[in-house]
Backbone and ligand atoms as CSV (ligand in chain L), in Angstrom:
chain,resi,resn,atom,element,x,y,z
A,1,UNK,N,N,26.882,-139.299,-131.777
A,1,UNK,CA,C,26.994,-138.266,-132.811
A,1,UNK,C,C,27.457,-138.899,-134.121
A,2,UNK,N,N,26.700,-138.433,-135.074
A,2,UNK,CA,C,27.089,-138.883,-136.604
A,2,UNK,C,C,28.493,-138.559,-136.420
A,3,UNK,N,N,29.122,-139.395,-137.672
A,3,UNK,CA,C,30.776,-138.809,-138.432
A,3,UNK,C,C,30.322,-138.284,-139.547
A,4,UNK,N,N,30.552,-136.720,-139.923
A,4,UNK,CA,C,30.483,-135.873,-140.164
A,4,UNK,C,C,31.459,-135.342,-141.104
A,5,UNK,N,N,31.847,-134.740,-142.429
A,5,UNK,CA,C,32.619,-134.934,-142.878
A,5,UNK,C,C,33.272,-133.224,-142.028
A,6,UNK,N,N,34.764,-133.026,-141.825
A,6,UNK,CA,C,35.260,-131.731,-140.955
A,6,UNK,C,C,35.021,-130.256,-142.117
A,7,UNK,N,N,33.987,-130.638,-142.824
A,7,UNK,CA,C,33.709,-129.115,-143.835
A,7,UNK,C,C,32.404,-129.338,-144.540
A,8,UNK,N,N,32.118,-128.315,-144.359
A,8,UNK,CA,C,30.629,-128.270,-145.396
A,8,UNK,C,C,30.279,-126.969,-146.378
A,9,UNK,N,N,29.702,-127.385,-147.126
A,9,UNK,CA,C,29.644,-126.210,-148.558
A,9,UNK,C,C,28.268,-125.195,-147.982
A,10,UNK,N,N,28.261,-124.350,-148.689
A,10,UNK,CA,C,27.090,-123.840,-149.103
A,10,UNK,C,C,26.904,-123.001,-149.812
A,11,UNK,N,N,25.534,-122.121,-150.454
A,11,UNK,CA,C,25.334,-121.627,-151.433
A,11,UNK,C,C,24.513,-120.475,-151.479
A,12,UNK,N,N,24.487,-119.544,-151.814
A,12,UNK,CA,C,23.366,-118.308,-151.554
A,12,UNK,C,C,23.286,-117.488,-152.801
A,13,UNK,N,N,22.079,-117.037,-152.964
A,13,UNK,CA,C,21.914,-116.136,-154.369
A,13,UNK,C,C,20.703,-114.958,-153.761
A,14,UNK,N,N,21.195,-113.847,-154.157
A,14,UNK,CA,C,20.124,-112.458,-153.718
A,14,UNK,C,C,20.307,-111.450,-155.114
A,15,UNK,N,N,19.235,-110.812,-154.589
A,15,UNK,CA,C,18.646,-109.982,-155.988
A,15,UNK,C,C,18.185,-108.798,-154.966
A,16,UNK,N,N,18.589,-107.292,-155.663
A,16,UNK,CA,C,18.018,-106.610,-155.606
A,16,UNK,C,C,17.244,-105.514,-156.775
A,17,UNK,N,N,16.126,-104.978,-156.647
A,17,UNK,CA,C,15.480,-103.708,-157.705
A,17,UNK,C,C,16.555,-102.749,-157.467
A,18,UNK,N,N,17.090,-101.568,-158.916
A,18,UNK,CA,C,17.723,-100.653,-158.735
A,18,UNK,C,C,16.404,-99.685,-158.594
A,19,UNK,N,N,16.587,-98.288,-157.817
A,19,UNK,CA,C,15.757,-97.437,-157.704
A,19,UNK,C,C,16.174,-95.978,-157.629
A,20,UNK,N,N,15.479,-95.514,-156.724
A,20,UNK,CA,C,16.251,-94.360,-156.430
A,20,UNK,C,C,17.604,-94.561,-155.877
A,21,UNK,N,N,18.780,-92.781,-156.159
A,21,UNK,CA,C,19.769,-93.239,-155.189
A,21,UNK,C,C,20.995,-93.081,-156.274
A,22,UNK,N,N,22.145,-92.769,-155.707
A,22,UNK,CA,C,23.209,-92.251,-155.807
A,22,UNK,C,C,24.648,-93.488,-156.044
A,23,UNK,N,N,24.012,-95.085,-154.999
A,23,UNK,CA,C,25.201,-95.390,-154.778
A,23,UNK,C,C,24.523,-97.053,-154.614
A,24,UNK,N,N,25.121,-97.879,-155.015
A,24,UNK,CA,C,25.096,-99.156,-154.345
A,24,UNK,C,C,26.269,-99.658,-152.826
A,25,UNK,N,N,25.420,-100.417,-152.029
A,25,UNK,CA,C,26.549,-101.574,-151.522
A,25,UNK,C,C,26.864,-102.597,-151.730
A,26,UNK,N,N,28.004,-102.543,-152.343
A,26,UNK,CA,C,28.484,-104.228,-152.484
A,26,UNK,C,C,29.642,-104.535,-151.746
A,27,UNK,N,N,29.644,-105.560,-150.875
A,27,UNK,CA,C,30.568,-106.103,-150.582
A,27,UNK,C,C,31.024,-105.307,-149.616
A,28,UNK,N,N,30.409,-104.280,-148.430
A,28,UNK,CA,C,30.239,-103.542,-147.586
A,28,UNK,C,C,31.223,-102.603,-148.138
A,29,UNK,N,N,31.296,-101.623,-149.740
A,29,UNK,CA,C,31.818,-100.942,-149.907
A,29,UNK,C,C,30.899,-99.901,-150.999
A,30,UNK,N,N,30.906,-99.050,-150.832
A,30,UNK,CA,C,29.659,-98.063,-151.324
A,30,UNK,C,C,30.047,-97.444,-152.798
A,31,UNK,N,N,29.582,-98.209,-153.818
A,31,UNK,CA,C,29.447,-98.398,-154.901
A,31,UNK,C,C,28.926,-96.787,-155.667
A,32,UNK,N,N,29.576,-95.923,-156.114
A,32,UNK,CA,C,28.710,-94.846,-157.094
A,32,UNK,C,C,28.108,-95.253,-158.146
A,33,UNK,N,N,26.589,-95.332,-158.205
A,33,UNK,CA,C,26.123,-95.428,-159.249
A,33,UNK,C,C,24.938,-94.278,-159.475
A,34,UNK,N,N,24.193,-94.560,-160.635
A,34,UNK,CA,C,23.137,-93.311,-161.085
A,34,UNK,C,C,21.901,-94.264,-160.231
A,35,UNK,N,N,21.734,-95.352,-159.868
A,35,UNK,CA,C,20.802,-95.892,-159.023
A,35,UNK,C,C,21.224,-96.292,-157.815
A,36,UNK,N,N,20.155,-96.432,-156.926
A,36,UNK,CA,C,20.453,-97.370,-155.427
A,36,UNK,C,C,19.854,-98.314,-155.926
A,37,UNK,N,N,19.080,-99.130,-154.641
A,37,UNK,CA,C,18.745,-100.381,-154.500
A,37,UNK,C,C,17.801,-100.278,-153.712
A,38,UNK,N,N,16.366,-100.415,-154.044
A,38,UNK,CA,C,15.459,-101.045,-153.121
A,38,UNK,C,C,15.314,-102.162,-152.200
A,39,UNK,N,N,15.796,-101.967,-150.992
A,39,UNK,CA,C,15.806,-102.409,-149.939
A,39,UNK,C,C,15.218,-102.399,-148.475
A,40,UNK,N,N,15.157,-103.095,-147.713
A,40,UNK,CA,C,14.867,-102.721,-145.999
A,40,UNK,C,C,16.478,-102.587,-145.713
A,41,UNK,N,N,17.010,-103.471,-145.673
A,41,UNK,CA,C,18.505,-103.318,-145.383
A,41,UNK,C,C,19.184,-102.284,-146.075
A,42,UNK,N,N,20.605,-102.087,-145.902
A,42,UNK,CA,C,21.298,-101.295,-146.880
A,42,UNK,C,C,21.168,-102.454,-148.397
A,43,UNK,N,N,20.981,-103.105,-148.870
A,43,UNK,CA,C,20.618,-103.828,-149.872
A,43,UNK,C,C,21.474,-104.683,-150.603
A,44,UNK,N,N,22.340,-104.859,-149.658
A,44,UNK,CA,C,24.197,-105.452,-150.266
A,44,UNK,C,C,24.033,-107.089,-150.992
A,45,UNK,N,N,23.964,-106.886,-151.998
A,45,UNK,CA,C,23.407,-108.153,-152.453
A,45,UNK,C,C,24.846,-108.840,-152.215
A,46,UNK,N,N,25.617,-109.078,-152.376
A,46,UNK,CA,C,27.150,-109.685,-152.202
A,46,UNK,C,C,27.155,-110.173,-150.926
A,47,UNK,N,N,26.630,-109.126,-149.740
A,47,UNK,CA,C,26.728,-109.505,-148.409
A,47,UNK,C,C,25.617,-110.238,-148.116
A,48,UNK,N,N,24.603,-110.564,-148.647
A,48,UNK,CA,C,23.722,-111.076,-148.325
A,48,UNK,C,C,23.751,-112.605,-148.646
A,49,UNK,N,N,23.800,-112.676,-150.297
A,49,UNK,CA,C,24.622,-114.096,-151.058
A,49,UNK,C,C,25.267,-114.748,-149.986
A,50,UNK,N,N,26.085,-114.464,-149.700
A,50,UNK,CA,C,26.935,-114.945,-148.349
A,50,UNK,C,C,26.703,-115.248,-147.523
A,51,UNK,N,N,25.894,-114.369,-146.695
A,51,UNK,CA,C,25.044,-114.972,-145.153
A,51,UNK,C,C,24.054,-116.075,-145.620
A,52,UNK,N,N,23.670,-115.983,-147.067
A,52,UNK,CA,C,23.003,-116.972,-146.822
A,52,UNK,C,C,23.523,-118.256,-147.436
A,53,UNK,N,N,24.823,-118.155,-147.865
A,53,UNK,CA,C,25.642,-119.439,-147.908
A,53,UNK,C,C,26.217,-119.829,-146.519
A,54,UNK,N,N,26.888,-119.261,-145.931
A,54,UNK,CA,C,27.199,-119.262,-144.329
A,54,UNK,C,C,25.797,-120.046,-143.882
A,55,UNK,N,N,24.671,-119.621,-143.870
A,55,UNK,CA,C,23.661,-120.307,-143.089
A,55,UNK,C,C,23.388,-121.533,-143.320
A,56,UNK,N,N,23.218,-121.624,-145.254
A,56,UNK,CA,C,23.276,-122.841,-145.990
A,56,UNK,C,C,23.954,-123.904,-145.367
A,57,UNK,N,N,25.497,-123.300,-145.071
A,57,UNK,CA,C,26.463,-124.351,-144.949
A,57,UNK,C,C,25.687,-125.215,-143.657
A,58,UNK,N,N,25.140,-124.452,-142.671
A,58,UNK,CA,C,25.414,-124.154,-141.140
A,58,UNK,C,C,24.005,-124.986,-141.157
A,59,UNK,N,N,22.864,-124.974,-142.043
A,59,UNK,CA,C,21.705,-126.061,-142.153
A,59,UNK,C,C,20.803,-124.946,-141.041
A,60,UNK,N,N,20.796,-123.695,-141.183
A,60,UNK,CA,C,20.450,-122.784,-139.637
A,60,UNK,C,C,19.051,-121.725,-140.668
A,61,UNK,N,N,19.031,-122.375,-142.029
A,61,UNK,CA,C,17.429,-121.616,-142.786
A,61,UNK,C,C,18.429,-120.549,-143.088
A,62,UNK,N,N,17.298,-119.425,-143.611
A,62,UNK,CA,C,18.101,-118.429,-144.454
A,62,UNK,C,C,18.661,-116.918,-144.246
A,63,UNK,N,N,18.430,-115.832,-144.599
A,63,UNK,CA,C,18.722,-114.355,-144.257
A,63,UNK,C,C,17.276,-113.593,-143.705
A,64,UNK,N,N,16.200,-114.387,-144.336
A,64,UNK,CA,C,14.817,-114.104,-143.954
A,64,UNK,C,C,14.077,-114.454,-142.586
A,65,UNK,N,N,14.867,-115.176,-142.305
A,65,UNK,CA,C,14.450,-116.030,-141.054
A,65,UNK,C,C,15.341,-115.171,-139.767
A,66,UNK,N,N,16.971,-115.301,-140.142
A,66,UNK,CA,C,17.683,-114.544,-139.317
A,66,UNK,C,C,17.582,-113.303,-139.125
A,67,UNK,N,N,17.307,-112.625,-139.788
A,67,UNK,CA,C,17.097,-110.814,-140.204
A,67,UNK,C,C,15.554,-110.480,-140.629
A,68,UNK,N,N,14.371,-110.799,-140.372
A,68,UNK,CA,C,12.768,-110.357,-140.951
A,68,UNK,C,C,13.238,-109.319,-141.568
A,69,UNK,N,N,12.644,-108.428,-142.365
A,69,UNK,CA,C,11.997,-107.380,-142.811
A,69,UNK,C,C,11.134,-106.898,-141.976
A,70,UNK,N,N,10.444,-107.573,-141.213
A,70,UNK,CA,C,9.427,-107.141,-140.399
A,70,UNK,C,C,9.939,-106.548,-139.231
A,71,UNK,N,N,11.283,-106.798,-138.850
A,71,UNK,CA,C,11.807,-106.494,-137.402
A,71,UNK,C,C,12.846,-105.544,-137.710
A,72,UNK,N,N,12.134,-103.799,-136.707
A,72,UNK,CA,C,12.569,-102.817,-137.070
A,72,UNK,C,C,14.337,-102.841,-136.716
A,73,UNK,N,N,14.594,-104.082,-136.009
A,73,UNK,CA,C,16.263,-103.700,-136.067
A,73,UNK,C,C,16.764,-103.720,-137.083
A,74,UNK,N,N,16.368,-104.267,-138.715
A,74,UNK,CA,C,16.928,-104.604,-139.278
A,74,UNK,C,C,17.037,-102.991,-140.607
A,75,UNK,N,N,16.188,-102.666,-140.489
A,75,UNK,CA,C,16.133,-101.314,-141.329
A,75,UNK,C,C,16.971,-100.546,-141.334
A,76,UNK,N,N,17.935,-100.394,-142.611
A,76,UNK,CA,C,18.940,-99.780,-143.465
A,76,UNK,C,C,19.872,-100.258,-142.672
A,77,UNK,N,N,19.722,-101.849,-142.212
A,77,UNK,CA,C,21.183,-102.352,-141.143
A,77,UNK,C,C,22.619,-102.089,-142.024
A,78,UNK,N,N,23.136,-102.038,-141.516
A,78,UNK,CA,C,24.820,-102.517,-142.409
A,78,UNK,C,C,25.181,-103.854,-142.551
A,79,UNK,N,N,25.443,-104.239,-143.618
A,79,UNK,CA,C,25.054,-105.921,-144.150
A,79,UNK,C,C,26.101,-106.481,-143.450
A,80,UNK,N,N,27.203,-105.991,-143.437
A,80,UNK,CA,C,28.873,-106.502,-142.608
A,80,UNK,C,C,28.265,-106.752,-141.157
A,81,UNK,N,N,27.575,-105.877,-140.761
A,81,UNK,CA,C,26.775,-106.240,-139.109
A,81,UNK,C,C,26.344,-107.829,-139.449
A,82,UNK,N,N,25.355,-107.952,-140.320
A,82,UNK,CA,C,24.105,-109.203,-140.360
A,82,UNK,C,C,25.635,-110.505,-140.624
A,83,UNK,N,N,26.883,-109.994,-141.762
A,83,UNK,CA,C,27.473,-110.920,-141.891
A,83,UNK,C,C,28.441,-111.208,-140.811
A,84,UNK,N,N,28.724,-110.761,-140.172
A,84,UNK,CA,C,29.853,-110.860,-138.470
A,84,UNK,C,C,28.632,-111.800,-137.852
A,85,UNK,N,N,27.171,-111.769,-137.540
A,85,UNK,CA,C,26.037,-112.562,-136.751
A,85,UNK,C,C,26.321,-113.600,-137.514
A,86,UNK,N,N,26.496,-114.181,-138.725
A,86,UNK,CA,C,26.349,-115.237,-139.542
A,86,UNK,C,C,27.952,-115.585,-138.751
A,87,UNK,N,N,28.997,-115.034,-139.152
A,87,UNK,CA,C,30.199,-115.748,-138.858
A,87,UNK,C,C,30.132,-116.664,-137.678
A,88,UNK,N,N,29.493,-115.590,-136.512
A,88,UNK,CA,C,29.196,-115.977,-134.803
A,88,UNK,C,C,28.686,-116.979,-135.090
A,89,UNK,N,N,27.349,-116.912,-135.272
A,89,UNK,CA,C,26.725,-118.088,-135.509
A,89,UNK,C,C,27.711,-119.796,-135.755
A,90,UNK,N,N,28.269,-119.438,-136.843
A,90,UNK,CA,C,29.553,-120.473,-137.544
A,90,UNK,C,C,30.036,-120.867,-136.087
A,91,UNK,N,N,30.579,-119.709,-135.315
A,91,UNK,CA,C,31.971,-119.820,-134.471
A,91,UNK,C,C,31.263,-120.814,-133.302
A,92,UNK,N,N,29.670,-120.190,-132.683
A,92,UNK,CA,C,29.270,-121.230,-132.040
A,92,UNK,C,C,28.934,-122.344,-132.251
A,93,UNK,N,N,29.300,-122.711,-133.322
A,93,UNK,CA,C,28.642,-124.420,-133.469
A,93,UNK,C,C,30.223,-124.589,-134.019
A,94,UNK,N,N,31.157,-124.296,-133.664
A,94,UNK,CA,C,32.609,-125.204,-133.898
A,94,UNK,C,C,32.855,-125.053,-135.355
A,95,UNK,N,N,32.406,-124.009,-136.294
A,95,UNK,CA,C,32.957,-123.821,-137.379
A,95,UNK,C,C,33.528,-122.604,-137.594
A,96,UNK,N,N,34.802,-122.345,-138.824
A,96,UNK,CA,C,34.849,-120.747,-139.097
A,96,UNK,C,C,35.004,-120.864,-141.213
A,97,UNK,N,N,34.628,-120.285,-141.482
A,97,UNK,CA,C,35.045,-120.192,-143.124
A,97,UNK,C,C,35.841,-120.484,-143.530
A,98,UNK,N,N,36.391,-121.896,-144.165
A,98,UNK,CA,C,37.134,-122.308,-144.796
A,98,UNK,C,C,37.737,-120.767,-146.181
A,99,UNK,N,N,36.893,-120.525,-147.243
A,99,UNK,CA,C,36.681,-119.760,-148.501
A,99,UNK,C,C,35.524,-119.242,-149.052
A,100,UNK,N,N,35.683,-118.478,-149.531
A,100,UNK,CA,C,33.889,-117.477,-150.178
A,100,UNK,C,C,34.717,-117.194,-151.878
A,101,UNK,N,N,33.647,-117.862,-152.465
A,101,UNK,CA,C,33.628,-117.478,-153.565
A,101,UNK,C,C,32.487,-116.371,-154.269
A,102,UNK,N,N,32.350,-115.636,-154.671
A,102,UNK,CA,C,31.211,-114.851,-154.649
A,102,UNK,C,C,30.857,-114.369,-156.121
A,103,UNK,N,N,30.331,-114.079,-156.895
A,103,UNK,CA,C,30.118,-113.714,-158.139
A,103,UNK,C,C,29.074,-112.789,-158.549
A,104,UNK,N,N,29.062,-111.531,-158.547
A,104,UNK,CA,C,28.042,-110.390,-159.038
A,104,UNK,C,C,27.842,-110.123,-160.393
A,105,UNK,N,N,26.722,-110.574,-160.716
A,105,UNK,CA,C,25.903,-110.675,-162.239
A,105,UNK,C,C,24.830,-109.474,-162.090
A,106,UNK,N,N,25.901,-107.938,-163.015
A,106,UNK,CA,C,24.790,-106.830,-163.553
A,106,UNK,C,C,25.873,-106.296,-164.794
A,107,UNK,N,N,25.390,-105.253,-165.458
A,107,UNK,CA,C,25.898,-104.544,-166.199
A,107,UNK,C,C,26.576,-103.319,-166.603
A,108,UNK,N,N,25.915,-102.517,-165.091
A,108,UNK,CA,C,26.897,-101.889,-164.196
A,108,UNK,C,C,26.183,-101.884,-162.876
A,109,UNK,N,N,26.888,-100.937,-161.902
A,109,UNK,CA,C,28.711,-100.463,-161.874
A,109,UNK,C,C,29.201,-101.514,-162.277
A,110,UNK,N,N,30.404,-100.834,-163.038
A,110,UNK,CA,C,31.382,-102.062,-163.160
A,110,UNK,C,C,32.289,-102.494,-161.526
A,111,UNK,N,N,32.527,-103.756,-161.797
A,111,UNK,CA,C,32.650,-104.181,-160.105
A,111,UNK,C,C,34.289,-104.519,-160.167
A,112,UNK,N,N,34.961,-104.755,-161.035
A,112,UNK,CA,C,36.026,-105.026,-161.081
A,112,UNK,C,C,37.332,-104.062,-160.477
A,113,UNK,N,N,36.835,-102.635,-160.105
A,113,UNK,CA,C,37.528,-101.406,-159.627
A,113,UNK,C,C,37.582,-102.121,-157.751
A,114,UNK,N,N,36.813,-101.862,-157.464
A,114,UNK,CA,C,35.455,-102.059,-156.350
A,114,UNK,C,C,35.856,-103.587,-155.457
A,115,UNK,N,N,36.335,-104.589,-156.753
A,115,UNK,CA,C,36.503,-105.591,-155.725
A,115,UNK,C,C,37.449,-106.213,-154.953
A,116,UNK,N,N,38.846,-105.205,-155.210
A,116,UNK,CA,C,39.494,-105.512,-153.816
A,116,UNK,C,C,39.670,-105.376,-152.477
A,117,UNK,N,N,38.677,-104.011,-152.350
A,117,UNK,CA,C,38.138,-103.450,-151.267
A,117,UNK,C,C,36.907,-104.039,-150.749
A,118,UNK,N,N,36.446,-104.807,-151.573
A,118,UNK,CA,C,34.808,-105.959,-150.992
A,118,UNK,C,C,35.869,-107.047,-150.266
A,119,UNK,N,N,36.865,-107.570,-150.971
A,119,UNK,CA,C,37.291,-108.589,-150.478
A,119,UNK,C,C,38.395,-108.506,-148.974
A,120,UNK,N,N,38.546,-106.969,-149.029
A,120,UNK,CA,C,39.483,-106.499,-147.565
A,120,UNK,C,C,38.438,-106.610,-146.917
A,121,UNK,N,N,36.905,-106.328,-146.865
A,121,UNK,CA,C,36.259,-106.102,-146.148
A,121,UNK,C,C,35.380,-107.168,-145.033
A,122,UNK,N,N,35.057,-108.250,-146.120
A,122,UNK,CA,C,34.800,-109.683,-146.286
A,122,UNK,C,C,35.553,-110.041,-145.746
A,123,UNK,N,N,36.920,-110.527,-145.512
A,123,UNK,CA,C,37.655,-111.117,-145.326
A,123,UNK,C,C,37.897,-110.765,-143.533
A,124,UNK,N,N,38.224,-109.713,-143.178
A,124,UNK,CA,C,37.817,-108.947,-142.122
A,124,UNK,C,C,36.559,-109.213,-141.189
A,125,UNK,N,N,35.443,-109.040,-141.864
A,125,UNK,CA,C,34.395,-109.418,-140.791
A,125,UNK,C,C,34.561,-111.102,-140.822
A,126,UNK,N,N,34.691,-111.946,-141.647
A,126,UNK,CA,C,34.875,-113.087,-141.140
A,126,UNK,C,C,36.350,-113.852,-140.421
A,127,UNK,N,N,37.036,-112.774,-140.425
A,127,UNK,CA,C,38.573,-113.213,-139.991
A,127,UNK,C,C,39.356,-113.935,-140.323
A,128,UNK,N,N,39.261,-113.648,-141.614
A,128,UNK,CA,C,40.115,-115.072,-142.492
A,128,UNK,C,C,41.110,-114.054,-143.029
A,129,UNK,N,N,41.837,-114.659,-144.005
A,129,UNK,CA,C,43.070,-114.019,-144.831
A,129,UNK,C,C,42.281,-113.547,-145.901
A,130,UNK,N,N,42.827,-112.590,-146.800
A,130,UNK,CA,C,42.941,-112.248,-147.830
A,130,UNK,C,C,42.407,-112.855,-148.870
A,131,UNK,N,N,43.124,-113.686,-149.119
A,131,UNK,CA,C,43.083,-114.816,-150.448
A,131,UNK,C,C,42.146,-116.104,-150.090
A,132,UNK,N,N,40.812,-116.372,-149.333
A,132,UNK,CA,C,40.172,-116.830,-148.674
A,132,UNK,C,C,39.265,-115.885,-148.929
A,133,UNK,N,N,39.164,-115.055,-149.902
A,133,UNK,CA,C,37.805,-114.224,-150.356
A,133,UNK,C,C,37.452,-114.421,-151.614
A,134,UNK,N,N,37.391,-114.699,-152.558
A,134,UNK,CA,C,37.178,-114.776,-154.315
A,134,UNK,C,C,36.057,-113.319,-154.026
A,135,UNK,N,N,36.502,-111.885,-155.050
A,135,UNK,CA,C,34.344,-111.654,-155.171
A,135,UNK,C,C,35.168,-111.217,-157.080
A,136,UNK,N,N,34.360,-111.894,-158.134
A,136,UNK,CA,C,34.342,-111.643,-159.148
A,136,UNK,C,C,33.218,-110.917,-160.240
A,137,UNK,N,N,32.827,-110.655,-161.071
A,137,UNK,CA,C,31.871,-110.419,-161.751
A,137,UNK,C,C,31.452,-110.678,-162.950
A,138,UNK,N,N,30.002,-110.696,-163.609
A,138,UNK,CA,C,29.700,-111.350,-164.802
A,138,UNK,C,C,28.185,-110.500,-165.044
A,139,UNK,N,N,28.742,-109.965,-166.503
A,139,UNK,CA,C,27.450,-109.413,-166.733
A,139,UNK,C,C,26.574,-110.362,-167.516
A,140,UNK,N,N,25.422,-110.417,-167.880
A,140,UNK,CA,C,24.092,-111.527,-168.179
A,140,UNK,C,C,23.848,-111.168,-169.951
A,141,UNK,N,N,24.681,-110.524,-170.556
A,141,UNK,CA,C,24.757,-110.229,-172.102
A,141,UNK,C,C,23.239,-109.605,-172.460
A,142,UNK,N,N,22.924,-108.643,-171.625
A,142,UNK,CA,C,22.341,-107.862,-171.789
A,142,UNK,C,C,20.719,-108.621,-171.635
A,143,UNK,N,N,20.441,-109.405,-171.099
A,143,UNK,CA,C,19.481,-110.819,-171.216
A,143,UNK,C,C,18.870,-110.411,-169.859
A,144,UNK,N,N,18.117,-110.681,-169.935
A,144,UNK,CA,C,17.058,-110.878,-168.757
A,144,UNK,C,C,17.164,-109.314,-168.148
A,145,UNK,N,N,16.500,-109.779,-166.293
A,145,UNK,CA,C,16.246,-107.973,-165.325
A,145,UNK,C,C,17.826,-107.668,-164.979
A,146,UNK,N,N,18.838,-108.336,-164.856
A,146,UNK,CA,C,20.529,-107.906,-164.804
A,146,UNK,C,C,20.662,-107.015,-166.334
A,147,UNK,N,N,20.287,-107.955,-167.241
A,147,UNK,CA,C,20.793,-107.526,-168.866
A,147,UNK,C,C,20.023,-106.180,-168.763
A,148,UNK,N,N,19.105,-105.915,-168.565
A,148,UNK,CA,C,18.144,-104.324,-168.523
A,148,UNK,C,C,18.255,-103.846,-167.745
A,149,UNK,N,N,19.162,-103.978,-166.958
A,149,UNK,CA,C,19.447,-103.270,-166.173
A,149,UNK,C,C,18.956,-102.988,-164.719
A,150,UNK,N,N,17.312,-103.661,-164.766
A,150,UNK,CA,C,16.524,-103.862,-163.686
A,150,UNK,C,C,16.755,-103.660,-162.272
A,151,UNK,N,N,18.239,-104.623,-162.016
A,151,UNK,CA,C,18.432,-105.328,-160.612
A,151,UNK,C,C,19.659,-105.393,-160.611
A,152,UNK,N,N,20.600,-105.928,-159.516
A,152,UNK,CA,C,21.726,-106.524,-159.596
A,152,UNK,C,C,21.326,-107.626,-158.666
A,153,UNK,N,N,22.126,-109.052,-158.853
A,153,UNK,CA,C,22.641,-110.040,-158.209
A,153,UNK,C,C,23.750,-110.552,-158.030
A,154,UNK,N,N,23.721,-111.536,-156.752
A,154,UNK,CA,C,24.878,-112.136,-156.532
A,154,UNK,C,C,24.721,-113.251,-155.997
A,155,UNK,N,N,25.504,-113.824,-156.535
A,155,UNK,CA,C,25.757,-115.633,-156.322
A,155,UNK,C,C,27.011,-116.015,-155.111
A,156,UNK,N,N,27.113,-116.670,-154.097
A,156,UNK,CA,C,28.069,-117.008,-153.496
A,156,UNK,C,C,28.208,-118.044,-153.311
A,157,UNK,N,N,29.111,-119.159,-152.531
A,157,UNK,CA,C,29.326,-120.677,-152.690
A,157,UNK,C,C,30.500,-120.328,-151.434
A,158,UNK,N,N,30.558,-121.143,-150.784
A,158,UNK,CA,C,31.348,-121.113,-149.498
A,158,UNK,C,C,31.279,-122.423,-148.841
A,159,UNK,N,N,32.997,-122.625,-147.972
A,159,UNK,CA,C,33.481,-123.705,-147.491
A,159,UNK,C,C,33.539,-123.150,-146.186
A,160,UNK,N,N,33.097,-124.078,-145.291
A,160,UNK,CA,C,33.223,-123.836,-144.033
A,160,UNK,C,C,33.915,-125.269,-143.209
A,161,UNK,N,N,34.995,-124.507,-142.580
A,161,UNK,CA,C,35.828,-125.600,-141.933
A,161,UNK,C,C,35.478,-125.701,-140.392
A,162,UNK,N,N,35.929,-126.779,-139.819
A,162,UNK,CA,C,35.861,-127.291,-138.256
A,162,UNK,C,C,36.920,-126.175,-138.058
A,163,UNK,N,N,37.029,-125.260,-136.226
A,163,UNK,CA,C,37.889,-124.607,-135.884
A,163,UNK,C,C,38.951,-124.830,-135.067
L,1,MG,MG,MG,18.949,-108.912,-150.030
């Protein structure tokens, strides 16, 4: 067996269309807004960013591969479900989450109300502490499909430690 360094990074970025709909999910916490999110899943771009940094880290391909669109289990899943499978995943190959840094780029909802309750939540399905969650936000200065309002995204970056 290679020597291996005892942590590895990774990185994930998701986008969703706003559409019809009352409410976003971010960060498995149900966001009021004047739009939803076009999705198969509940559309949690925060939770998704993540699983697919978790996978990143884990070298295991992406959220598309683990979760199809095509496979009716996955329709209007709860993203905290898909992210607890990502943790497992971690736990069977001898890793658990070092830290999640996470970063949501739109213009609204504003996320800053919203994100200490993403990060109780986060923190929870992967079983870490508290302060072992970062989720922050950044709007795109009105620039591009975030700046118009189009979409929301989210960026994540995550350390995953030996257990
Ligand atoms: Mg997605």
């Amino acid at each position: 067996m290679s020597e291996l360094p005892p942590f590895r990074i990774g990185q994930g970025y998701d986008v969703h269309v706003f559409g019809e709909g009352d409410h976003v999910m971010l960060g498995g916490v149900r966001v009021p807004h004047e739009r939803g999110v076009v999705a198969h899943s509940d559309g949690d771009v925060v939770l998704h960013a993540l699983c697919d940094a978790l996978l990143g880290a884990l070298a295991l391909g992406d959220i598309g591969v683990h979760f199809p669109p095509s496979d009716e289990r996955w329709r209007g899943a709860d993203s905290l479900g898909l992210l607890r499978h990502c943790v497992a995943l971690a736990a069977e190959r001898g890793w658990k989450l070092g830290n999640a840094d996470i970063t949501v780029v739109c213009e609204r909802p504003r996320i800053g109300p919203h994100a200490p309750l993403m990060r109780e939540r986060i923190a929870a399905a992967c079983g870490v502490a508290l302060d072992a969650v970062s989720v922050k936000a950044t709007t795109s200065e009105k620039l591009g499909f975030t700046g118009r309002g189009e979409g929301i995204a989210a960026q994540a970056a995550v350390l995953i430690v030996r257990r």
